[in-house]
ZAFIVO-831755 format. One record per residue (C-alpha): residue number from 1; x, y negated, z negated; residue in one letter. Coordinates in nm, 2 decimals, always signed. Example, Ala and Ser with C-alpha at 12.3 -4.5 7.8 and 13.67 -1.06 7.14 Angstrom:
% ZAFIVO-831755
- 1, +1.23, +0.45, -0.78, A
- 2, +1.37, +0.11, -0.71, S
This chain:
% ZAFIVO-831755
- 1, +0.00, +0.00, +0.00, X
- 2, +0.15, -0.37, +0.10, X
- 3, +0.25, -0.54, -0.20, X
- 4, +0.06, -0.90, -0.28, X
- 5, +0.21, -1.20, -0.08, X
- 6, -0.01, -1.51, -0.23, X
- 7, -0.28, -1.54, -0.49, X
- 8, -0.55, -1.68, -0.38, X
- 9, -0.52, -1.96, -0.66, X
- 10, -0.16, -2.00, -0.55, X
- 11, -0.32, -2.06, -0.17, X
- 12, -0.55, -2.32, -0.31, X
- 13, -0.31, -2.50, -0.53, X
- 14, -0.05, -2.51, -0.21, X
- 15, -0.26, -2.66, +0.03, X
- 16, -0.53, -2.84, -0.12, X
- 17, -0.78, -2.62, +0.00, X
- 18, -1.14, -2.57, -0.05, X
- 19, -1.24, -2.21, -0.06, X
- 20, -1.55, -2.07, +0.10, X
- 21, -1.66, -1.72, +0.00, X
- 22, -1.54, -1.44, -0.25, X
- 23, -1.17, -1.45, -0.36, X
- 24, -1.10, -1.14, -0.52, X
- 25, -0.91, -0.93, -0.25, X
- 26, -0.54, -0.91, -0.22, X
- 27, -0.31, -1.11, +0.05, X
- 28, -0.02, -0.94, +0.19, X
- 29, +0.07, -1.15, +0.49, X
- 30, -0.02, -1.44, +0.71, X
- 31, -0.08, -1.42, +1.06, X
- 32, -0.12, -1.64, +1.35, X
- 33, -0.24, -1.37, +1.63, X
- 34, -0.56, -1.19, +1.59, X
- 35, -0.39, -0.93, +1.79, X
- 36, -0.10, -0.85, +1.59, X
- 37, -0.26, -0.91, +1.26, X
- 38, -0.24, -0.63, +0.99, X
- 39, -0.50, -0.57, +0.73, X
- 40, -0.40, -0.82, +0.45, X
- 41, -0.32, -1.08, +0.64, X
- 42, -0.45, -1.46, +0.62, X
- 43, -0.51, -1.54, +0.94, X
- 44, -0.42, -1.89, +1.04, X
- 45, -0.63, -2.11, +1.28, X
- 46, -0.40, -2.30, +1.46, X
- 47, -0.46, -2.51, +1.77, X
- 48, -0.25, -2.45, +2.04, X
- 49, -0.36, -2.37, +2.44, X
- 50, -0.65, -2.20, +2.27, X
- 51, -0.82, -2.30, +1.96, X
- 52, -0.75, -2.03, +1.67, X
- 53, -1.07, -2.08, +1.53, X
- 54, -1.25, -1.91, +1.85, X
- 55, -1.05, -1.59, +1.69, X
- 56, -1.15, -1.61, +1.32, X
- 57, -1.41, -1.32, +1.37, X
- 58, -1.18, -1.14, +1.56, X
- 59, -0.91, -1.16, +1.28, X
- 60, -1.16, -1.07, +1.05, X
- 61, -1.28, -0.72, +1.23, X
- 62, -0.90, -0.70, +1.27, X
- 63, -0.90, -0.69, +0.84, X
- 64, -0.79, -1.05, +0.77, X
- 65, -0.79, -1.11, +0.38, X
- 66, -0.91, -1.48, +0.49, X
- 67, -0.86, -1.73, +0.73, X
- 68, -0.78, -2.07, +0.72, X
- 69, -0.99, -2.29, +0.94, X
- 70, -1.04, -2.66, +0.94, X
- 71, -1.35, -2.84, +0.76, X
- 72, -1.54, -2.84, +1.03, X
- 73, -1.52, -2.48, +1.14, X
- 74, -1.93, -2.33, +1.15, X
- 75, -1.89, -1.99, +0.94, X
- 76, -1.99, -1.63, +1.12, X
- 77, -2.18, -1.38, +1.02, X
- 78, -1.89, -1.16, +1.04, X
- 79, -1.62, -1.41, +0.86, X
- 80, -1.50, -1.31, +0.52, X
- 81, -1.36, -1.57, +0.27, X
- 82, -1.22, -1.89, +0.42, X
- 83, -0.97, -2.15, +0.31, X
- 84, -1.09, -2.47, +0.46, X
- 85, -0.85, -2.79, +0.53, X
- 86, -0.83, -3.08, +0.70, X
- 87, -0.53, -2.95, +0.98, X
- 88, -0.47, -2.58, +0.94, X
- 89, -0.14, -2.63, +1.07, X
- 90, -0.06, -2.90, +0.75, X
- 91, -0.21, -2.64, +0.52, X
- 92, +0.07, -2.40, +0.65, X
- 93, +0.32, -2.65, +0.61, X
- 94, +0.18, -2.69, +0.22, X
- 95, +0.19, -2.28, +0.21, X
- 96, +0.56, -2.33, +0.33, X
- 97, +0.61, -2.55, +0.09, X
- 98, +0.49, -2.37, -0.14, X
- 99, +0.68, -2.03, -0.09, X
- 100, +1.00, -2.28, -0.08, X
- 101, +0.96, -2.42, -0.42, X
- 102, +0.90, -2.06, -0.57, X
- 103, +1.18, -1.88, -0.43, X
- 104, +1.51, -1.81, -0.60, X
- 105, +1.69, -1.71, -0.26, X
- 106, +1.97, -1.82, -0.10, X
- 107, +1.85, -1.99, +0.20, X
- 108, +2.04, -2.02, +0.53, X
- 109, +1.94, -2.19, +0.82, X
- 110, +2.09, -2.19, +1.17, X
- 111, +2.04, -2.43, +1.47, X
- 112, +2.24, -2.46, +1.78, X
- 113, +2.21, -2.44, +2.14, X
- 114, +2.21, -2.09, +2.20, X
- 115, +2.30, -1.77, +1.96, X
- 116, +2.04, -1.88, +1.69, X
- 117, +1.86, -1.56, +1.75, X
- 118, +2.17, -1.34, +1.76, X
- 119, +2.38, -1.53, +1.45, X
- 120, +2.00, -1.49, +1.27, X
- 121, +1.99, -1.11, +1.33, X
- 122, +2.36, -1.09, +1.23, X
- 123, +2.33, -1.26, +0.92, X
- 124, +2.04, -1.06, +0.84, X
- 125, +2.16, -0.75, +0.91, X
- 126, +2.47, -0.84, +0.62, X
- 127, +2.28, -0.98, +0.37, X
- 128, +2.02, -0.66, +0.38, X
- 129, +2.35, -0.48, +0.25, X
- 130, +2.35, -0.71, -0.06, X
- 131, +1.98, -0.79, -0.11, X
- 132, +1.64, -0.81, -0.02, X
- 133, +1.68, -1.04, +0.30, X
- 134, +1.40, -1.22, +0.48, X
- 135, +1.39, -1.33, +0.84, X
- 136, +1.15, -1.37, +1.12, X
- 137, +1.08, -1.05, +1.36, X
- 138, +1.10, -1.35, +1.65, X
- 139, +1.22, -1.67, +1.73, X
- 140, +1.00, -1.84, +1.57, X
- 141, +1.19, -2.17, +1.49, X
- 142, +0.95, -2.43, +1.64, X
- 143, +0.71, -2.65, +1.41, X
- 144, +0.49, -2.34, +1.37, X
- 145, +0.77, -2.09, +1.38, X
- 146, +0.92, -2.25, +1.08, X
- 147, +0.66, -2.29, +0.80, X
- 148, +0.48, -1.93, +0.92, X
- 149, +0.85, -1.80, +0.81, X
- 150, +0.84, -1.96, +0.50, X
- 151, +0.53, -1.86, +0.46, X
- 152, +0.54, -1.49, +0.52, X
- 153, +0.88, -1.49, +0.26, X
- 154, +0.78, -1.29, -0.01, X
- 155, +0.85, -1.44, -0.36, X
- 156, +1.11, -1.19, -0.48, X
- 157, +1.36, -1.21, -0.17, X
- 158, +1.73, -1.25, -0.28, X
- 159, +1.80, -1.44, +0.09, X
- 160, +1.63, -1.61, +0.39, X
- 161, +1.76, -1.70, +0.72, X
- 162, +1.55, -1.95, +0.93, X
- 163, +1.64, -2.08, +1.28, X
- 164, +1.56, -2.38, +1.37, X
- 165, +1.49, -2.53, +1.70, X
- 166, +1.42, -2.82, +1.91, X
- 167, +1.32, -2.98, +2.29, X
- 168, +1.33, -3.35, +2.20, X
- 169, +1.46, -3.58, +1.93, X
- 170, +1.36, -3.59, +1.59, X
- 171, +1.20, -3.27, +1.57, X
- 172, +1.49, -3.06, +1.33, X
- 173, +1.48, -3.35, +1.06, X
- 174, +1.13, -3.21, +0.94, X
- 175, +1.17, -2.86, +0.96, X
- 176, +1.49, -2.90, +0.78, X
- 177, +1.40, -3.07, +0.50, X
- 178, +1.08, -2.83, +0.47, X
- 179, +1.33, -2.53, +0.49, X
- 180, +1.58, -2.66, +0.23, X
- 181, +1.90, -2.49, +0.29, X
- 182, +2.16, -2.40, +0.08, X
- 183, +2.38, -2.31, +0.41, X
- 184, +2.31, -2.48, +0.73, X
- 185, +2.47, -2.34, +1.03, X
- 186, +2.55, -2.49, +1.42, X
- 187, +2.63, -2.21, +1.65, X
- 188, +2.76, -2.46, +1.92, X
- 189, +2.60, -2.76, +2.13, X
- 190, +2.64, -2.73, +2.43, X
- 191, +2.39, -2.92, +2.76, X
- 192, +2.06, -2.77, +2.69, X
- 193, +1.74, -2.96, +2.66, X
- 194, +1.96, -3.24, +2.86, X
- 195, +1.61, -3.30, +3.05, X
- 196, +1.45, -3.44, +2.73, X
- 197, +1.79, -3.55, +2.52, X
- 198, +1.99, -3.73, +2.80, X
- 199, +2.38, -3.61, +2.70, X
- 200, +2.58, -3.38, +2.46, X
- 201, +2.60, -3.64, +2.23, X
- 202, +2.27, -3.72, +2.16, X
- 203, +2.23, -3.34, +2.16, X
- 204, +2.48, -3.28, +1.87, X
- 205, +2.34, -3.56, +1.70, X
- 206, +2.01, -3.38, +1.70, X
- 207, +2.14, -3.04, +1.57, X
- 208, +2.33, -3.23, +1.34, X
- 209, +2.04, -3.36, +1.14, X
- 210, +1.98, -2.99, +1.03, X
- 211, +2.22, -3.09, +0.74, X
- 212, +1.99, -3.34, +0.61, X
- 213, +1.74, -3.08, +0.45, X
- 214, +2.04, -2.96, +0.28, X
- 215, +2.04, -2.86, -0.09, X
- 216, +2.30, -3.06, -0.33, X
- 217, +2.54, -2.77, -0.36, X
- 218, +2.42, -2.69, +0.02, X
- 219, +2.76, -2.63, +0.29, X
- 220, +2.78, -2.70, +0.65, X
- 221, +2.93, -2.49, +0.92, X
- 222, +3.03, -2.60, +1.23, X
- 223, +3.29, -2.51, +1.54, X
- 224, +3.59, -2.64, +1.50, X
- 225, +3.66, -2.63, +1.89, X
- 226, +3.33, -2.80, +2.04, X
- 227, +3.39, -3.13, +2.21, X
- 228, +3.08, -3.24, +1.96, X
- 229, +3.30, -3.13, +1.61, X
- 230, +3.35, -3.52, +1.54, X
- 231, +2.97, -3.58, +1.55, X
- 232, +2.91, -3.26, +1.38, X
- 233, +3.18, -3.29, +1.12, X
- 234, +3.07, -3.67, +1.03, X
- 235, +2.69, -3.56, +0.97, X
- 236, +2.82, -3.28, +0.76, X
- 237, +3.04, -3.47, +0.52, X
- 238, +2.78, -3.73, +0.47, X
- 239, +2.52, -3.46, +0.33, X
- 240, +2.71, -3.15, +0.27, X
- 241, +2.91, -3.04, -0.07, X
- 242, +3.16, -2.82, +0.15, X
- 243, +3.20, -2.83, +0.50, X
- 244, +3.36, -2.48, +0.65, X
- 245, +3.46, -2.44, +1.03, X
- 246, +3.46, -2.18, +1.23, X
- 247, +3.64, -2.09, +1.61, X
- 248, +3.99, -2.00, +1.81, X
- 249, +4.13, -2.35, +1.68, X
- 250, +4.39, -2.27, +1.42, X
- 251, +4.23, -2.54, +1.24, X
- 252, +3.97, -2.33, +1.18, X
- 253, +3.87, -2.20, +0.82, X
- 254, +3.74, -1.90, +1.00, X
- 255, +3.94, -1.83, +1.29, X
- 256, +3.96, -1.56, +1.56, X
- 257, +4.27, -1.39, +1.63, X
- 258, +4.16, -1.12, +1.90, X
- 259, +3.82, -0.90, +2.04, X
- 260, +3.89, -0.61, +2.15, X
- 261, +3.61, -0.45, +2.41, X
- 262, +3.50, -0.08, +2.32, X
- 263, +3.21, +0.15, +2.46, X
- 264, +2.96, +0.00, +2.21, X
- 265, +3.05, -0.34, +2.16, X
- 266, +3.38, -0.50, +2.04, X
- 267, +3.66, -0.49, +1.76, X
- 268, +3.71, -0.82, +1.62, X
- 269, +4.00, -0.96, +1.39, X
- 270, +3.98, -1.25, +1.21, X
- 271, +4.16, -1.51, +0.95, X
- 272, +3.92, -1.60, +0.72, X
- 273, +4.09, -1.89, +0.49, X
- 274, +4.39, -1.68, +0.47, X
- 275, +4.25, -1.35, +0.44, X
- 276, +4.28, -1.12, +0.76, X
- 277, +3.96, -0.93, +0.84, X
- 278, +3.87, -0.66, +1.06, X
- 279, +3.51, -0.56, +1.15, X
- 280, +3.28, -0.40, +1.50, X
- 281, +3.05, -0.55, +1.64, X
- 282, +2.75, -0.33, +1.79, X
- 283, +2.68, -0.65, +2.05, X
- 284, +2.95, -0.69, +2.35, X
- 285, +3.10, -1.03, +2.44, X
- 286, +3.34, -1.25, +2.34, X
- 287, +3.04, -1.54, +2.29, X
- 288, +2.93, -1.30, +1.99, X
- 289, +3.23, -1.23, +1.87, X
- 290, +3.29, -1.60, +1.85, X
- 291, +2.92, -1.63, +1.70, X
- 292, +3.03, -1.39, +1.44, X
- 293, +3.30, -1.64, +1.25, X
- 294, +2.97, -1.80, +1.17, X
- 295, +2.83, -1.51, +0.99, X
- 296, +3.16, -1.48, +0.82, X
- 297, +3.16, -1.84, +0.72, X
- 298, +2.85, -1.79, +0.56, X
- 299, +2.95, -1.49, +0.37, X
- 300, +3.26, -1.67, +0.24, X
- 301, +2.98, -1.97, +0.13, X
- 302, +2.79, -1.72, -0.07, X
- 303, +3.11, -1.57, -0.21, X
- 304, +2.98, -1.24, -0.07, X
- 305, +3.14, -0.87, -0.11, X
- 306, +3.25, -0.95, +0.34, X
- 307, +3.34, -0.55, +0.32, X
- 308, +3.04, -0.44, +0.23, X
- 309, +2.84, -0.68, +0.44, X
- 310, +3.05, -0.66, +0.74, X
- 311, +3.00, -0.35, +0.81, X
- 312, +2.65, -0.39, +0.87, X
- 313, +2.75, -0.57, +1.24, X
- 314, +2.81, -0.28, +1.40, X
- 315, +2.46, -0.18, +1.39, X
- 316, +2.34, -0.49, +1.53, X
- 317, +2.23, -0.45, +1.91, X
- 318, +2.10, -0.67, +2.17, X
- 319, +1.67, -0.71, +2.20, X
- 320, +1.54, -0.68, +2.51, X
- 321, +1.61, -0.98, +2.72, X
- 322, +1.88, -1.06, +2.52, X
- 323, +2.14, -0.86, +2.63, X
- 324, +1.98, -0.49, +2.59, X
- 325, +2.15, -0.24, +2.78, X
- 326, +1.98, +0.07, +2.98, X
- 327, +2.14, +0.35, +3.19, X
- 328, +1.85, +0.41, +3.43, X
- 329, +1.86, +0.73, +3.69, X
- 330, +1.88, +0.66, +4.07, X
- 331, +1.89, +0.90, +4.38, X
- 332, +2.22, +1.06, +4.35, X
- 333, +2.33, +0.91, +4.05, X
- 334, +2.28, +0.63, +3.76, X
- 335, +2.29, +0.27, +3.71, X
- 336, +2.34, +0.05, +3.48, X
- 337, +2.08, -0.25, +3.34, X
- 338, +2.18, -0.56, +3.10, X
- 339, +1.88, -0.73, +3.04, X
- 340, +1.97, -1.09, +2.96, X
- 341, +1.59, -1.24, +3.13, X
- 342, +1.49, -1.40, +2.80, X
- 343, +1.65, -1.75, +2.86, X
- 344, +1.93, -1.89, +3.01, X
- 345, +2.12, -2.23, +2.97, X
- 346, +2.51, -2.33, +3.12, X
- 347, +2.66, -2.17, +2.82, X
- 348, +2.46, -1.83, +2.77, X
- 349, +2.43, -1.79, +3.12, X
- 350, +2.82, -1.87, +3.18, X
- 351, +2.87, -1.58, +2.85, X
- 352, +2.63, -1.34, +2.99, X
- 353, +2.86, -1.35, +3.37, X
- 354, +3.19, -1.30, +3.17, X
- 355, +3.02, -1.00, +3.01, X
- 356, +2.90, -0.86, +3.31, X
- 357, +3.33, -0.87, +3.39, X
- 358, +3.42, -0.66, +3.11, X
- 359, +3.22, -0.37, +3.21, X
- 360, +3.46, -0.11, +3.34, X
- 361, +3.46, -0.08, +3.71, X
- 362, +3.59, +0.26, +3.67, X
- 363, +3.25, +0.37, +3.58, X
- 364, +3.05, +0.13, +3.72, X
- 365, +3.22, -0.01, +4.02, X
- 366, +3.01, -0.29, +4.17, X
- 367, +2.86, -0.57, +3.96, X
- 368, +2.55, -0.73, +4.04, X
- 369, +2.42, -1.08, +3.90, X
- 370, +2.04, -1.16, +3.94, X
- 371, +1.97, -1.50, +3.81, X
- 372, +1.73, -1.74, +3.77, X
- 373, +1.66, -2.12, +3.70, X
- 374, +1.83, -2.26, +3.42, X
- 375, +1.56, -2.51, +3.31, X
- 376, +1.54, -2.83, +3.11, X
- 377, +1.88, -2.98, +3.20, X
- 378, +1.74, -3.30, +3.41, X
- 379, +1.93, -3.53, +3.68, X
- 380, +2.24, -3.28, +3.57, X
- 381, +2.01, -2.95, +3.69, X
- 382, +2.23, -2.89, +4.06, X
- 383, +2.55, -2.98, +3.91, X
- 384, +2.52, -2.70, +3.62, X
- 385, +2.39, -2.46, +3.86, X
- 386, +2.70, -2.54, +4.08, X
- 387, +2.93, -2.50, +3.81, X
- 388, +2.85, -2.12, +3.71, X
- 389, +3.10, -2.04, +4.03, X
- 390, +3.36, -2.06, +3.87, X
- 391, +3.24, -1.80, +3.60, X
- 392, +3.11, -1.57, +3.89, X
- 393, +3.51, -1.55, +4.05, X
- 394, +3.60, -1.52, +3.67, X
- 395, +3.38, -1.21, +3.63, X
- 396, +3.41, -1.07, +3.94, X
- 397, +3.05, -1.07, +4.04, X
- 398, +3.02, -0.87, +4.42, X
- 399, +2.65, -0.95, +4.45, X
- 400, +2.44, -1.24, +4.35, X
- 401, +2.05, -1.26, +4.37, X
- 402, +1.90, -1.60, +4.31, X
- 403, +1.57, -1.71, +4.24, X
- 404, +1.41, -2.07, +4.16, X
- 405, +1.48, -2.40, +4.36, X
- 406, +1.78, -2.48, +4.10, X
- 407, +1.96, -2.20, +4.15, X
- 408, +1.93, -2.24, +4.53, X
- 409, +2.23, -2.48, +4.50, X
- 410, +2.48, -2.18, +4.35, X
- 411, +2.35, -1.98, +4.58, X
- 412, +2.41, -2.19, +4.95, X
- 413, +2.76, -2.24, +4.80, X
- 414, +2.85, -1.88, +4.78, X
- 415, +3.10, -1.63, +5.02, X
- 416, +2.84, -1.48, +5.27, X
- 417, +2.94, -1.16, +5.13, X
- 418, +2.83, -1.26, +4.78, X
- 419, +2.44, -1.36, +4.91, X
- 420, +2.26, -1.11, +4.85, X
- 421, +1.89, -1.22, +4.86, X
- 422, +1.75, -1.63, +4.72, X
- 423, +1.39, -1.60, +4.65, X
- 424, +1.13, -1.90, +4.50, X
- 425, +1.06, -1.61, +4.24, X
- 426, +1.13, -1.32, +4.09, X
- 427, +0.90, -1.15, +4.22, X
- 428, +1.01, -1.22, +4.59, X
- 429, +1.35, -1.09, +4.53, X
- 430, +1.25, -0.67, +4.38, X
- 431, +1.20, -0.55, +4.70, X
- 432, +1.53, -0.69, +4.79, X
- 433, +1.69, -0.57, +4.47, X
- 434, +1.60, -0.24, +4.48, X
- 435, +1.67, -0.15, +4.79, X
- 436, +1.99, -0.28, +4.69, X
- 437, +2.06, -0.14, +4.39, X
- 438, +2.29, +0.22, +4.43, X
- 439, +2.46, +0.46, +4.20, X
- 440, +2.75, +0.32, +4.00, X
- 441, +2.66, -0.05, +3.99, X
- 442, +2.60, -0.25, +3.65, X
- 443, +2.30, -0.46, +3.74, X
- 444, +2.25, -0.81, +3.46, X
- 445, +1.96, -0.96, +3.50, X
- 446, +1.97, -1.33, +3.35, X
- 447, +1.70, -1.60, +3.28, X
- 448, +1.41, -1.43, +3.51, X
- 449, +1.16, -1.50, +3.22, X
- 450, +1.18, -1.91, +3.33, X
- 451, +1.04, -1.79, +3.72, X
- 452, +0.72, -1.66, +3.79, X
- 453, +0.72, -1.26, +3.86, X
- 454, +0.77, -1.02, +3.65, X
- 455, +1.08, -0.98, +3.42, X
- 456, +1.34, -0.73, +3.44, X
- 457, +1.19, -0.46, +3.22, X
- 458, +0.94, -0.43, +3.50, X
């Protein structure tokens, strides 16, 4: 049986709210999704391209606990207790709140410009070796994201990691201060969102304000080698009581001596303030490895057992659409998928090529790059596209499918022999690239889910 998130007093007291119906049944989660929710749950009726309150009944016939709605939701016939409030989505912020001021855990958060997801899962994956961790199932680092994280954190948890994201300015500020960090991590900034933010600096500027929600004691850790460090290390003194660094510079607190590729993943050795450290990583590339100094830094902050919870990295594999790797059978033979379609921007997408070049040609001897738009990077959109050439000679790329009008300009720039196949989506080029595809070839499949078509699990 699911062990008792909230009270329903401690609901009401957290968000104001006015409750409608009988209040003695237990709460063991809080959902947004009629779909996914469990029995238990609090379903929450936010407004997004659908109204959440069209799914109230739903959630309940699903087994919501409760729902909270707004004041002026009409009640069904079929709806059980209800919590109303003015804006559901403030009453999850309270909730948030709420579970914040309770908790005892150490609470990290991470922002950056890409590997919040993957430093997230890391970090989790450690700090389950040493206590009850708590972390969101999904990226869920938006202004929804954040509080239904908090939310969901049960009151016993010994540590929390929270990503926090962002598309414009001024939107880390508030979800920082409501997460309240006691470590505050930037993975690296790098020109993403360039659309909405307009250069790197006002990017790192932006990540950087994740160390205003930081608690008294709280440290900051930031990449030593980014461009952005002076931004980043300015914010961080002004807010932080300790400031670590992490990277290859031998300035770093937390530096990287070498990675070493295996069949799984990568050997990694590491100075960390002195102290030489050794540890596998279950997730190949030299990006992670790099990502991974952050995990240590953040051990180090918590003055962590790092054996114990290092070892824990070895077990941490790509999702799907984040680097997930399949060997999938083929007429006479077997290929090889890396399924990077999630997202893409200059820097993942420049990682994700350079892994695609560490895969051993002696097993797989042709490498195959399908790629799609990068999105959200503005007037700078055909330059950044342009740019990837140089990682594509880097890695070694023989074939190259494109798809999207941005990526049209790496394509047209390529050696004849490299063009395999431009398309306006994905689903234009899977004839093409399976007719292709042949015994022996490792196939990466990059940033597909920003084109219309189906992705490349399909």
């Amino acid at each position: 049986m699911a062990k008792a998130l909230w009270t329903w007093d401690e609901l009401i007291a957290g968000c104001g709210a006015q409750a409608d119906g009988s209040t003695d049944n237990e709460i063991t989660g809080v959902s947004i999704d009629s779909r996914t929710l469990q029995p238990g749950d609090l379903f929450v009726a936010l407004k997004s391209v659908r109204d959440g309150h069209e799914f109230v009944p739903a959630a309940f016939s699903a087994g919501a606990a409760g729902a909270l709605v707004s004041f002026g939701y009409e009640r069904k016939p079929e709806d059980g207790p209800l919590l109303r409030v003015n804006d559901p989505l403030e009453g999850l912020q309270k909730i948030a709140q709420a579970a914040r001021t309770r908790t005892s855990a150490r609470v990290i958060a991470v922002t950056g410009s890409a590997g919040k997801t993957g430093t997230k899962e890391a970090l989790r994956a450690c700090l389950s070796r040493l206590g009850q961790t708590h972390a969101a199932e999904k990226s869920y680092n938006n202004h929804w994201g954040v509080p239904l994280t908090l939310a969901r954190m049960p009151a016993d948890a010994e540590y929390a990691v929270l990503e926090i994201g962002m598309n414009h300015r001024g939107e880390i500020a508030p979800l920082a201060r409501l997460v309240r960090p006691h470590i505050a991590i930037i993975t690296t900034i790098e020109p993403v969102h360039l659309g909405y933010l307009g250069s790197l600096k006002a990017i790192a500027e932006e990540k950087s304000d994740v160390f205003l929600g930081l608690e008294p004691d709280g440290v900051a850790i930031i990449r030593r080698d980014s461009p952005q460090f002076p931004i980043m290390e300015a914010a961080a003194k002004r807010q932080a009581a300790r400031v670590l660094t992490f990277g290859r510079s031998a300035e770093a607190d937390v530096r990287l001596i070498a990675v070493e590729p295996n069949a799984t993943g990568s050997t990694v050795m590491v100075d960390a303030l002195g102290r030489r450290l050794s540890y596998e990583l279950g997730t190949p590339g030299a990006h992670i490895a790099e990502n991974s100094l952050a995990v240590v830094a953040a051990l180090l902050a918590l003055d962590a057992d790092l054996d114990k919870a290092l070892t824990a990295l070895a077990g941490v594999t790509p999702p799907p659409g984040r680097g997930a790797r399949t060997i999938l059978k083929i007429d006479g033979g077997e290929f090889l998928l890396i399924d990077e379609s999630y997202n893409a921007n200059p820097a993942s997408m420049r990682a994700a090529l350079l892994t695609l070049g560490t895969i051993p040609r002696d097993r797989f001897p042709r490498r195959i790059a399908v790629l799609g738009d990068m999105l959200e990077l503005g007037p700078s959109a055909r330059e950044l596209h342009i740019g990837l050439r140089d990682a594509i000679d880097e890695a070694g790329v023989d074939l190259i499918f494109a798809c999207g009008p941005n990526m049209e300009h790496l394509f047209t720039i390529l050696e004849p022999d490299r063009r395999a196949a431009w398309a306006p989506s994905s689903e234009g080029l899977m004839d093409q690239l399976l007719d292709a595809v042949r015994p022996g070839d490792a196939v990466m499949i990059v940033s597909l889910i920003n084109i219309s078509g189906p992705t490349s699990p399909n």
